[in-house]
C-alpha positions, 0 to 999 in steps of 0.5 A, spaced: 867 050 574 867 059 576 862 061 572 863 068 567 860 075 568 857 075 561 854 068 562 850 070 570 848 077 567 846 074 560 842 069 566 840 074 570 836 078 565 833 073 561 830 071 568 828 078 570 824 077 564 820 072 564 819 073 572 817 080 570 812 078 564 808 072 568 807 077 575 812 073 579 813 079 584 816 075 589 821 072 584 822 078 581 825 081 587 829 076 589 832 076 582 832 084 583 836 082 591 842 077 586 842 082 581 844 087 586 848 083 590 853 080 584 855 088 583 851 086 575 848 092 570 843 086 569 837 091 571 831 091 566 825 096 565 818 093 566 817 089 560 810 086 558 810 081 553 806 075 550 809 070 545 816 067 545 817 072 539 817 079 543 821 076 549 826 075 544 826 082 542 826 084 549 832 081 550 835 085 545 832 091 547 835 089 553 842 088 549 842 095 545 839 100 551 846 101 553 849 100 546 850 105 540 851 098 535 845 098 531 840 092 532 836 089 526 832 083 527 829 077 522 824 074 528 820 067 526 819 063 533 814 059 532 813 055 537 817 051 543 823 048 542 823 040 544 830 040 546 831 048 548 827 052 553 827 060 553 831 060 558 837 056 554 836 060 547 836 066 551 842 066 554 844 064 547 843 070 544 846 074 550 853 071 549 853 072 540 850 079 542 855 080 547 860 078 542 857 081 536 857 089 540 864 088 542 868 088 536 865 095 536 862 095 529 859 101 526 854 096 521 848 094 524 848 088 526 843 083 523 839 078 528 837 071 524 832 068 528 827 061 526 825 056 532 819 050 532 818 044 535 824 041 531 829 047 528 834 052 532 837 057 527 840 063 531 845 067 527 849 073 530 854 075 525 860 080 527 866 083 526 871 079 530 878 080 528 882 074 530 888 075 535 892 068 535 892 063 529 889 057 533 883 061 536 878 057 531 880 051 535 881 054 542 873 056 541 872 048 541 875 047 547 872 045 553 871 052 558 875 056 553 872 063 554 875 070 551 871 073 558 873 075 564 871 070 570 867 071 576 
C-alpha cells in the first residue's frame, strides 16, 4: 500500500521528536538522512520536553511555525494510553491538524485533547466545505485519502 506524503512527514516529525527529546543522536540523524532523502519539510528545532503533555505541544508547534492559522489548545494527558502510544496519537493530531490548516481558516483553530490509561478523545474541529455529496461515506472507505500519494 503506497503511502501518503502527509502520513510519513506526520511520522517523520513525531519521531524527530521523541528522538530529539531522549538524546538518540544516532537516530536523530538517521531520521535526519530519511527526512533529507524522501525531499519532506519534516525538519524540526531542537526540542527538549518532559511528559506526553508538552510533546503534544511540540507537535503543534511543529504544525503552526510555517502556518498564519491560530492554534489554541485545551491539553489533559494524563498518562499512557493502554492501546495507543505516542507515536499513533501523534500521527493523529499531524492528520486532523493538516486538515484543519488546509481549509485556510482565519478562526483559530481550537485542540481538545484528554488521554488516560482507558480514554482517548482528540478533537480538531475545521472548516472543511464538502465537495461531492457522498464524500461522508468515502472517508469510511478502506485507502480513501483527499492526499497526494507518494
Amino acid at each position: 500500500m503506497p503511502a501518503q506524503i502527509h502520513d510519513v512527514k506526520n511520522i517523520l516529525v513525531i519521531l524527530l521528536i521523541l528522538a530529539d527529546s531522549n538524546s538518540y543522536n544516532h537516530l536523530k540523524a538517521e531520521l535526519d538522512t530519511a527526512v533529507e532523502v524522501l525531499g519532506l519539510d519534516a525538519k524540526i528545532d531542537n526540542i527538549e520536553w518532559r511528559g506526553y503533555n508538552n510533546g503534544i505541544l511540540a507537535i503543534v508547534k511543529e504544525k503552526q511555525k510555517n502556518n498564519i492559522s491560530i492554534i489554541l489548545t485545551d491539553i489533559k494527558y494524563e498518562e499512557t494510553n493502554s492501546k495507543m502510544r505516542f507515536l499513533g496519537i501523534g500521527y493523529m493530531l499531524g492528520v486532523l491538524l493538516d486538515n484543519a490548516i488546509e481549509t485556510g481558516t482565519k478562526k483559530p483553530i481550537l485542540i481538545k485533547i484528554h488521554i488516560d490509561r482507558d480514554i482517548l478523545i482528540i478533537s480538531v474541529p475545521h472548516e472543511y466545505e464538502r465537495k461531492y455529496n457522498d464524500g461522508l461515506q468515502k472517508m469510511f472507505q478502506k485507502k480513501y485519502t483527499t492526499k497526494e500519494k507518494l
